[in-house]
C-alpha positions as CSV (number, residue, x, y, z in Angstrom):
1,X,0.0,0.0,0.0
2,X,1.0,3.8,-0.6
3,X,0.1,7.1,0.2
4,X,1.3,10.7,0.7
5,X,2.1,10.8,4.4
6,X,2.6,14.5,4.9
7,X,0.0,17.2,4.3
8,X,-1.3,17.5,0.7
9,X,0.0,21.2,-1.5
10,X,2.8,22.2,-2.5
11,X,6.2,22.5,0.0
12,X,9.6,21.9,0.1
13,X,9.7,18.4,0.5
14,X,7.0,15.7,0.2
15,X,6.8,12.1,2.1
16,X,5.4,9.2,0.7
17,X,5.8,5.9,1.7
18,X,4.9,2.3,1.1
19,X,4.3,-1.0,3.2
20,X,4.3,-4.6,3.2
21,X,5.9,-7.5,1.8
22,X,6.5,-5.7,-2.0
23,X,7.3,-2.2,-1.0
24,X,11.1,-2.9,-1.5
25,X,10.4,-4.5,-4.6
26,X,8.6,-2.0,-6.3
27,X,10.6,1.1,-5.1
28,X,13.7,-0.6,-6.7
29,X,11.8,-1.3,-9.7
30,X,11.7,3.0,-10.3
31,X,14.5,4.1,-8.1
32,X,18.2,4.5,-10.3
33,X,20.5,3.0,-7.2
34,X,20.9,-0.7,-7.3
35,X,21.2,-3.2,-4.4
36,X,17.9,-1.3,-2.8
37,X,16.2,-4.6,-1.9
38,X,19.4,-6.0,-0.4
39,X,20.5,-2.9,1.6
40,X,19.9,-2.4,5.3
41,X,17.0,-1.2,7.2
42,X,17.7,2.2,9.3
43,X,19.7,3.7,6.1
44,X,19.0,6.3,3.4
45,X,19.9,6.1,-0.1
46,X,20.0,9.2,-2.5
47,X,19.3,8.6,-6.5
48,X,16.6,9.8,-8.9
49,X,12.9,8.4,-9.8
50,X,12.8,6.6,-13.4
51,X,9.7,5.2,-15.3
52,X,10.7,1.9,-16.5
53,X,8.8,2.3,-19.9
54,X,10.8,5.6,-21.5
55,X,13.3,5.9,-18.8
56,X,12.6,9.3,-18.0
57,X,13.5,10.8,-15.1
58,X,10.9,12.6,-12.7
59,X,12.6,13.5,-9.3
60,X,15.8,13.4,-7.4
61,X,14.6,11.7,-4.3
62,X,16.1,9.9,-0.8
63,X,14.4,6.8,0.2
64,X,14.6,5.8,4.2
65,X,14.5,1.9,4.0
66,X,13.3,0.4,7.1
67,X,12.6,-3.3,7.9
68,X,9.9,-5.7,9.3
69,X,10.0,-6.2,12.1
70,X,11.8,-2.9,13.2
71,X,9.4,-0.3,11.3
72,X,5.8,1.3,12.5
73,X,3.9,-1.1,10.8
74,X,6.1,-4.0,11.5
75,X,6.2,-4.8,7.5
76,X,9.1,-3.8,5.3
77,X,8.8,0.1,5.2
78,X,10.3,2.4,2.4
79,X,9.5,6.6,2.7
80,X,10.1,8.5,-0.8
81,X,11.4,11.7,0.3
82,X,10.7,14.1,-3.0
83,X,9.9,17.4,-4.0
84,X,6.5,18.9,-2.8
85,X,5.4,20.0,-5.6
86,X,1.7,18.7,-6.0
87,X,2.4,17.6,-9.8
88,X,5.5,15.8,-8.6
89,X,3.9,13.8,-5.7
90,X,0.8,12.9,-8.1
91,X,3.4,11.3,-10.7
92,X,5.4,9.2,-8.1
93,X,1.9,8.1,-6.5
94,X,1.2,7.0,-10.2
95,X,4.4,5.7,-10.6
96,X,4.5,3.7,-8.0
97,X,0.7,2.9,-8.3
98,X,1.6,1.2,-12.0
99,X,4.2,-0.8,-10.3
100,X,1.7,-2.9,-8.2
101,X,1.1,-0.8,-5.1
102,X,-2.5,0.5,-4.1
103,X,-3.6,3.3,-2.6
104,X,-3.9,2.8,1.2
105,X,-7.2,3.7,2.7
106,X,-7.9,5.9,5.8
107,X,-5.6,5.2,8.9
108,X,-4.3,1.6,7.3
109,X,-0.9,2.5,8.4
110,X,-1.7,2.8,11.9
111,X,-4.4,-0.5,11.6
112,X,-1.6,-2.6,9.8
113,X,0.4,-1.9,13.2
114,X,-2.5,-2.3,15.6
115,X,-2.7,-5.7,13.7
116,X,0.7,-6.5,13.6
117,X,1.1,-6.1,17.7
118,X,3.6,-2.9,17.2
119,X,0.5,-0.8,19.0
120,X,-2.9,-1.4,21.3
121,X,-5.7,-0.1,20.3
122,X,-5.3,3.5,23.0
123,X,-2.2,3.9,21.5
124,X,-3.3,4.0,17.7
125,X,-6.0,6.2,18.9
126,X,-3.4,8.5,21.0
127,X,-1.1,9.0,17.0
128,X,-4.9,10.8,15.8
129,X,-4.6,12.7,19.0
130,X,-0.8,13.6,18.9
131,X,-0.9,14.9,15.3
132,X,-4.0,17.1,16.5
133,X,-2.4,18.5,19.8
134,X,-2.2,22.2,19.3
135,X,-1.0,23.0,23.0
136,X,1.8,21.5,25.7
137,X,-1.2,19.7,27.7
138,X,-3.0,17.9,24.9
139,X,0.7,17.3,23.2
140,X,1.8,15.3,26.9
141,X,-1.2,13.9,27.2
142,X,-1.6,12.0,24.4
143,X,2.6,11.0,24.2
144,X,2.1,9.6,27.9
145,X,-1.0,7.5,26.2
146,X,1.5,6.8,22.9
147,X,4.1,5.6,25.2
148,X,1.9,3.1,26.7
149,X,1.2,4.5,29.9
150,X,-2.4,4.7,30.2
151,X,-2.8,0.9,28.4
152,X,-0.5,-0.8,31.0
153,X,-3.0,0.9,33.5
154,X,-5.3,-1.0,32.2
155,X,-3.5,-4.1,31.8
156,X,-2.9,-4.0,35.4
157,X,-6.2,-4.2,36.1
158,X,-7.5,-6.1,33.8
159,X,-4.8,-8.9,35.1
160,X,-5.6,-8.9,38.5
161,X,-9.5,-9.2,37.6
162,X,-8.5,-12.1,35.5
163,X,-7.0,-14.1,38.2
164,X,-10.3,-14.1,40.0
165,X,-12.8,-14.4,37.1
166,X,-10.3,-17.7,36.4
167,X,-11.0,-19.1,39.8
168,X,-14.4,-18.3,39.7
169,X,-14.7,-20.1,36.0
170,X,-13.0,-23.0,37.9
171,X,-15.9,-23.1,40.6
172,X,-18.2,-23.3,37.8
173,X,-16.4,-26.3,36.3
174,X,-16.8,-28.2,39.7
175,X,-20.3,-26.9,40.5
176,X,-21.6,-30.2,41.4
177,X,-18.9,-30.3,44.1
178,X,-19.7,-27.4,45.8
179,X,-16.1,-25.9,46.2
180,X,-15.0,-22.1,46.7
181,X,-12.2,-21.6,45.0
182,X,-12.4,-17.4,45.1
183,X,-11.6,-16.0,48.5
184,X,-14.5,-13.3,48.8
185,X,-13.1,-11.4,50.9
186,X,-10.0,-11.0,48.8
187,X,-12.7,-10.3,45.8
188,X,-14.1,-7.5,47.5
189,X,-11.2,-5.8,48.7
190,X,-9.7,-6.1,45.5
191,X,-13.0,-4.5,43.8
192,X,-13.1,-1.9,46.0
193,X,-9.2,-0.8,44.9
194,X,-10.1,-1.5,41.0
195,X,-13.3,0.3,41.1
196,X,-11.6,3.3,42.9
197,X,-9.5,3.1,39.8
198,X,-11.9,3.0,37.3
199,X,-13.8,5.9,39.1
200,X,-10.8,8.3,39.1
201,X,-10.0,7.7,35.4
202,X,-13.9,8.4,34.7
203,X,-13.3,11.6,36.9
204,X,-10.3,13.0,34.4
205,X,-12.8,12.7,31.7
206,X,-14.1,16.2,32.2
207,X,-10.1,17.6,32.3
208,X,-9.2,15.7,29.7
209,X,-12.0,17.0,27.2
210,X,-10.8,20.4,28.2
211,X,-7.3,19.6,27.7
212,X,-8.2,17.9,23.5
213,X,-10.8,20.2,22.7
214,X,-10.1,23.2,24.9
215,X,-13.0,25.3,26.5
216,X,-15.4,27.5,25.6
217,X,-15.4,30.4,27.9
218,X,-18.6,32.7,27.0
219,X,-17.9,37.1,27.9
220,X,-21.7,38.2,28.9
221,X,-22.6,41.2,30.3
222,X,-24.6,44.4,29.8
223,X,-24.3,47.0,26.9
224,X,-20.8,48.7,26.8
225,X,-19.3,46.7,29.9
226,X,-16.4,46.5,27.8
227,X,-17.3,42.7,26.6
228,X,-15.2,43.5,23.2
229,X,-12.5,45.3,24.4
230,X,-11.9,42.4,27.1
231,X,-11.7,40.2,24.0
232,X,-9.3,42.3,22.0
233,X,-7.2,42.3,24.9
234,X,-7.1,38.6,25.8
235,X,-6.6,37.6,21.8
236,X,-3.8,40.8,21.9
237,X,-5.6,41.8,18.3
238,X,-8.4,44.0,17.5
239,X,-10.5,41.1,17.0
240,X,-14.1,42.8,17.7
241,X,-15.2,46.2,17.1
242,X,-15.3,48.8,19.7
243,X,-18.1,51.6,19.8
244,X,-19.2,53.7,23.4
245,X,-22.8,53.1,21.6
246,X,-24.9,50.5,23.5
247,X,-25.9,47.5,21.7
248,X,-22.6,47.4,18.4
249,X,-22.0,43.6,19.1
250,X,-24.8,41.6,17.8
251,X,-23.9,38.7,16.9
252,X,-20.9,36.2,18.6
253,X,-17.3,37.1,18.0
254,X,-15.0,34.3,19.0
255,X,-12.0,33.4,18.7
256,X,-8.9,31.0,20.5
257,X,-6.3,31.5,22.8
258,X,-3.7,29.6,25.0
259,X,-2.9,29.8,28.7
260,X,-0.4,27.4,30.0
261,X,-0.6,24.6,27.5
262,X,-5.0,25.1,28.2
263,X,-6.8,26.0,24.9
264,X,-9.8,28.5,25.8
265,X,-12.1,29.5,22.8
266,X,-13.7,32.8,24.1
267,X,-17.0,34.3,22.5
268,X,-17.9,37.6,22.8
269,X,-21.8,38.5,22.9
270,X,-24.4,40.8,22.6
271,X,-25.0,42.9,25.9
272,X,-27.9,41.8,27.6
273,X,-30.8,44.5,28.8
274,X,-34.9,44.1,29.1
275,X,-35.8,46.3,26.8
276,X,-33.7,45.8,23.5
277,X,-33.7,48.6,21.0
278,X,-35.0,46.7,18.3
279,X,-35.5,43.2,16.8
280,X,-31.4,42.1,15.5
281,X,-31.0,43.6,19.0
282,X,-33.4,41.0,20.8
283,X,-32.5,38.4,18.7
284,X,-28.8,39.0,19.6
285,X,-29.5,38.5,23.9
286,X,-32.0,35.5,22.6
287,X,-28.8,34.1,21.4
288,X,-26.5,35.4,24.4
289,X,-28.4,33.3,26.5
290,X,-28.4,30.4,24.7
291,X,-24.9,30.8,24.3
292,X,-24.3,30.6,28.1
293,X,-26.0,27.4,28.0
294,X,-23.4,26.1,26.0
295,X,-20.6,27.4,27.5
296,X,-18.3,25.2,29.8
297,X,-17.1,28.8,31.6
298,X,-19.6,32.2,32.2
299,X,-17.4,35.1,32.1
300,X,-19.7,38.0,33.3
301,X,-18.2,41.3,33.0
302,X,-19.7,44.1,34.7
303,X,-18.8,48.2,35.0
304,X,-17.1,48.4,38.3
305,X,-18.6,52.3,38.8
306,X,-22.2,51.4,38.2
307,X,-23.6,48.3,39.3
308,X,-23.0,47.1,43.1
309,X,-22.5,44.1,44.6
310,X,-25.9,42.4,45.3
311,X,-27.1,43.8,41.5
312,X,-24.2,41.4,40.2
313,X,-25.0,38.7,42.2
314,X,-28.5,38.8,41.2
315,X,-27.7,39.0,37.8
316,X,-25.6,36.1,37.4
317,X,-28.2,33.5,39.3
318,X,-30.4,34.9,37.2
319,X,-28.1,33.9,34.1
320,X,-26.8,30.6,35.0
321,X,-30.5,29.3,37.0
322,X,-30.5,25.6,36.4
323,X,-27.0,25.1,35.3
324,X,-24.2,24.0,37.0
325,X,-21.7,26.5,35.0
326,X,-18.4,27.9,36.7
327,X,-18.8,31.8,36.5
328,X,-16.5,34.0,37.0
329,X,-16.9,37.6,38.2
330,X,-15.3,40.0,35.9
331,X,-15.5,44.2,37.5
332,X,-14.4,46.2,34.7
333,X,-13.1,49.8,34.4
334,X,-11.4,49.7,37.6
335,X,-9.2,52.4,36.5
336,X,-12.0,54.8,37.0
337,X,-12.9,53.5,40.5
338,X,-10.7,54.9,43.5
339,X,-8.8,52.1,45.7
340,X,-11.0,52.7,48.5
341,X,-13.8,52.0,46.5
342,X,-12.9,49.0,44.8
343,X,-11.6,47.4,48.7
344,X,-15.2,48.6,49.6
345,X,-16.8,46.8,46.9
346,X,-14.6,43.3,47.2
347,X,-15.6,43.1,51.0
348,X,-19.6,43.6,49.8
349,X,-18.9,41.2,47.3
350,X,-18.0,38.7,49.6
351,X,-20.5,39.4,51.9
352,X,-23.0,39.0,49.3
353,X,-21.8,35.4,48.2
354,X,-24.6,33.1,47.9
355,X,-23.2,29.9,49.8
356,X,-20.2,28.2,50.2
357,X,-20.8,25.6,47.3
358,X,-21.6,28.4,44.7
359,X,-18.9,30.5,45.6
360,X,-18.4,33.1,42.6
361,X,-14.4,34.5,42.2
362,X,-14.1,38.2,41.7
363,X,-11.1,39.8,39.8
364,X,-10.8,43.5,39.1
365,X,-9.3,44.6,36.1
366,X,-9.4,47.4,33.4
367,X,-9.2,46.0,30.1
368,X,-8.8,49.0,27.7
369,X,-5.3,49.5,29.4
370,X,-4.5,46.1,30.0
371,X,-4.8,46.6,33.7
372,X,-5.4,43.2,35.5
373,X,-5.3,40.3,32.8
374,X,-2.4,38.7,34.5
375,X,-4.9,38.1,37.9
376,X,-7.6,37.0,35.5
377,X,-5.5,34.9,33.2
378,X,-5.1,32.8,37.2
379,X,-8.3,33.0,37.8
380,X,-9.0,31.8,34.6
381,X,-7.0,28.7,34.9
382,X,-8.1,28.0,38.8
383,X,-11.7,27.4,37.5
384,X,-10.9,24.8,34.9
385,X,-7.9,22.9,35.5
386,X,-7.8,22.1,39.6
387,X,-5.4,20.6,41.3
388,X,-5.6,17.1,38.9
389,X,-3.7,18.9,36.3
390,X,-0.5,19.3,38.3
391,X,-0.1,15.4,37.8
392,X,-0.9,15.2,34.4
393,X,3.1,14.1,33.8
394,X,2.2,11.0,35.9
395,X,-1.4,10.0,35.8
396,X,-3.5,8.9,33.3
397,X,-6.0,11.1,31.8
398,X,-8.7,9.9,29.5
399,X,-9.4,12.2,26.6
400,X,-11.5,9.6,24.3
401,X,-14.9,9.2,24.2
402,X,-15.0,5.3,23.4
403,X,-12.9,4.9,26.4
404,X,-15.2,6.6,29.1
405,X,-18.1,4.8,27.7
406,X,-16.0,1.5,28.3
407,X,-15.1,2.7,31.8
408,X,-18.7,3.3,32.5
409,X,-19.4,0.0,31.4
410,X,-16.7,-2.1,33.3
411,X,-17.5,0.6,36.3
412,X,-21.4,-0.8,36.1
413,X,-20.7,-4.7,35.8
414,X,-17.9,-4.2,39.0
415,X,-20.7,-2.5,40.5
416,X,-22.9,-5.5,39.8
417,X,-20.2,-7.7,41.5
418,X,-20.1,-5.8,44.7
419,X,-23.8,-6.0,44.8
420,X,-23.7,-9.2,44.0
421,X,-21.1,-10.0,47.0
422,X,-23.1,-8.4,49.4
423,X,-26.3,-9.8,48.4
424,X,-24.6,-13.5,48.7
425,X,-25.0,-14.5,44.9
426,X,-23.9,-17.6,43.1
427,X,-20.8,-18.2,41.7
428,X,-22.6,-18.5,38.1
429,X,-23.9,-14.5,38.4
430,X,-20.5,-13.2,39.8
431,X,-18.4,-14.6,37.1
432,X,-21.0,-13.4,34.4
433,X,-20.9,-9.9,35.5
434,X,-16.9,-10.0,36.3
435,X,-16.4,-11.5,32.3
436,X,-18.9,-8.4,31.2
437,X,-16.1,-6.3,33.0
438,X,-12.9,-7.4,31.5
439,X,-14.9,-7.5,28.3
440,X,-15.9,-3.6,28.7
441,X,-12.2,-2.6,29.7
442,X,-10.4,-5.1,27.0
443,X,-12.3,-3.2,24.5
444,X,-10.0,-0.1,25.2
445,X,-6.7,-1.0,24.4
446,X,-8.0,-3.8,21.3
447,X,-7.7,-6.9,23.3
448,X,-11.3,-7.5,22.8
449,X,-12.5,-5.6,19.3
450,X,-14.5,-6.3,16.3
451,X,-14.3,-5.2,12.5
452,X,-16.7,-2.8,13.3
453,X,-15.3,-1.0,15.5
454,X,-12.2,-1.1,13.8
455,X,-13.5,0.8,11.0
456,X,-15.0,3.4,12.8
457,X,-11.6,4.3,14.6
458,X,-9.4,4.0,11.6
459,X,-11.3,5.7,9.3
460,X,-11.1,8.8,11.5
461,X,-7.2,9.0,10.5
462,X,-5.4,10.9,8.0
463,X,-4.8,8.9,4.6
464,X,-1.0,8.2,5.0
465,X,-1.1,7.3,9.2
C-alpha cells in the first residue's frame, strides 16, 4: 500500500511511503541506485525516480529503508522523500501505483500496526490525538497515552480481575462439588481498589476533554461593559469592534487562545438589557443566552462604577438558573474606580456570596489598558484545571470518548459484583458480570475488538497514518 504521508500542497519536501511485503520491490523497480532490496534497514539512499517504460526521469529523491520487524507497521517500510510540488507527488503516486502498489485507505498504516502487535488499540488512537495537539497539555497527554502509559494501567487491572474471574470459571467447572475456589473477601477488597481506579479515570474525563478540545469560555454582560475590548485584549488583536454606543456587538465574535498549554475559545456577545432597541438587537440576547448554555465557563463582565455588589450577584443567578456552570466575576473599568472603592466593593462582594458551594471568584481589572489580565489569566485557569492537572506528567488522563463509555461500562458490571457479593449470589452471576467487565475494559486497548469498531476508529485517520 502507498500514500502521501505529509499534508497534501505544495512545499519543500513531500513524504510518501509504502508498506508490506513488495514495497522494496517495487521502489527498486523506479528508483536509479541498485542493491535497494538487499540494503539495510535504518539507512537512506540518494538517486533519482525513473519510469521503467521511457526511462525518463521525474525526481531526485532519498528513500529511508526500514525493515519488518523494526518499522511502525512492523512490514518492510520504504518513505520517498521528493519534491512537494503537487504535480510531482501525483506522478510518483502514479508511478508507484503502475508498479503494483494500491492506494492505502484511511488510517491503514496505523491499523496494519494495531494488527501486527507494534501498538494497542489507545495507542493508535493517541497518534490521531498527537498529530492534533495544538497545546503543551494535549501534546503530553496523548505522548504519555502513545508511550503506553495509560494501556498498562489498564493491563494491570484487567490482570488482576483475570486471576479471579479464572477461579471463579474454575468453581463453575466443579459446580456439582460445591467448592470455593475465590476468597471473597479478597474479591471484594480487590473491587473496592479496582473500582476506585476505574472511578478516578472516569473523573479525568471532564479535564481531559478540556485539555483535546479546549473550552469555551462565554464574555456576557450588559451594553458597553467592555465585553469587546476584554476580548481584543485577551486575543492581543483587535478582534471585535469597539463603539461607546450601547448594543454594536450583535452577533458572537469568538476566537482562541492559549494559557499554560489550556486552549480557551472565548466568544464575545451581545449585551444583555430588558428592553432591546430593536429586533437584531433582541434576537442577539436571545442568542447570548443560549450561548451561556453552552458554554463550559460564564465570564460576566460588569462596570465596576455602576452596578453594586448584590445587583451582580443577582444578575448572574439569574443567568446561570438551572446550570451547573463555573462563573467568574469580571468588574471592569477599575481604573475609573478609586482604591477605596474598589476594597469597599470586594468586601460587599464577599458578603453577598450566595453559599459556600456556589462560591463566585471576583477579579478586578481594566481592560482598555490592559490593567489586571495577569490576575484573570489565574483566575481563569483556577476554574478549569484544579489541582488534577498538576499530575498530568504522571497519571493517566482519558481524553476519548470510546474509552469513558467502556469505563462506565466495566464501572457498572464491578458495580454489579459488589452488589452481588453483598447480596450472597452464586458463583454463576459473579463470574458473568466479572467477564462483562474485563470484556468492557479489554475493548479499550483492542484486546477485545471487532471489525466494526475497527472501521469506525481507523477511518477517523489521516490517509498516509
Amino acid at each position: 500500500m502507498v500514500a502521501l504521508s505529509t499534508p497534501p500542497g505544495a512545499g519543500a519536501l513531500a513524504v510518501i511511503r509504502l508498506s508490506g511485503p513488495a514495497a522494496m520491490g517495487i521502489t527498486a523497480a523506479v528508483f536509479s541506485k541498485r542493491g535497494l532490496p538487499e540494503a539495510a534497514g535504518h539507512t537512506l539512499h540518494y538517486g533519482t525516480l525513473r519510469d521503467p517504460q521511457d526511462g525518463a526521469i521525474l525526481d531526485e529523491v532519498v528513500v529511508a529503508l526500514y525493515r519488518a520487524p523494526r518499522s511502525f507497521t512492523r512490514e518492510d517500510v520504504v518513505e520517498i522523500n521528493c519534491h512537494g510540488s503537487d504535480y510531482v507527488v501525483r506522478q510518483v503516486l502514479a508511478l508507484l501505483l503502475r508498479q503494483g502498489a494500491r492506494l492505502a485507505e484511511a488510517g491503514e498504516f496505523t491499523k496494519r500496526a494495531f494488527l501486527n502487535g507494534a501498538l494497542d488499540l489507545a495507542q493508535a488512537e493517541a497518534v490521531a490525538d498527537l498529530i492534533a495537539a495544538d497545546s503543551a497539555l494535549s501534546h503530553r497527554v496523548a505522548l504519555n497515552q502513545l508511550r503506553g502509559g495509560f494501556s498498562q494501567e489498564l493491563r494491570d487491572l484487567r490482570g488482576r480481575l483475570v486471576k479471579f474471574a479464572a477461579l471463579l470459571e474454575l468453581e463453575l467447572d466443579f459446580g456439582e462439588e460445591d467448592v470455593e475456589f475465590a476468597d471473597r473477601p479478597g474479591l471484594a477488597r480487590l473491587l473496592a481498589e479496582v473500582r476506585g481506579v476505574v472511578a478516578g479515570l472516569l473523573r479525568s474525563f471532564e479535564l481531559g476533554n478540556v485539555i483535546k478540545n479546549g473550552i469555551t469560555a462565554v464574555i456576557a454582560g450588559r451594553p458597553n461593559a467592555g465585553k469587546s475590548t476584554l476580548l481584543n485584549a485577551l486575543l492581543r488583536e483587535e478582534r471585535a469592534i469597539v463603539s461607546a454606543i450601547p448594543g454594536t456587538t450583535r452577533d458572537f465574535i469568538e476566537d482562541e487562545v492559549s494559557m499554560e498549554g489550556l486552549r480557551f475559545r472565548f466568544v464575545d456577545t451581545a449585551g444583555l438589557r430588558d428592553n432591546p432597541a430593536d429586533e437584531v438587537e433582541a434576537i442577539g440576547v436571545r442568542r447570548t443566552r443560549q450561548r451561556v448554555r453552552q458554554a463550559a465557563l460564564l465570564l460576566y463582565l460588569f462596570d465596576l462604577s455602576e452596578m453594586s455588589p448584590a445587583t451582580v450577584h443577582a444578575e448572574i443567578q439569574e443567568l446561570t438558573a438551572g446550570l451547573a456552570l463555573p462563573v467568574l466575576a469580571v468588574g471592569n473599568k477599575a481604573d475609573l474606580t478609586p482604591a477605596a472603592s474598589q476594597e469597599a466593593f470586594i468586601a460587599d462582594f464577599q458578603a453577598h456570596q450566595p453559599g459556600s458551594a456556589t462560591q463566585v471568584p471576583l477579579v478586578l481589572i481594566a481592560a482598555e489598558q490592559q490593567r489586571g489580565l495577569d490576575s484573570l489569566q489565574t483566575a481563569l485557569l483556577s476554574q478549569v484545571r484544579g489541582s488534577t492537572l498538576e499530575n498530568t506528567a504522571a497519571a493517566s488522563i482519558v481524553t476519548n470518548v470510546r474509552h469513558a463509555r467502556a469505563l462506565e461500562t466495566a464501572a457498572a458490571h464491578l458495580a454489579a459484583v459488589q452488589a452481588g457479593l453483598d447480596a450472597g449470589s452464586g458463583t454463576e452471576l459473579l463470574a458473568a458480570d466479572l467477564r462483562h467487565a474485563l470484556a468492557a475494559l479489554g475493548e479499550i486497548t483492542g484486546e477485545i475488538s471487532s471489525e466494526d469498531l475497527l472501521t469506525s476508529i481507523f477511518t477517523e485517520f489521516c490517509i498516509g497514518k
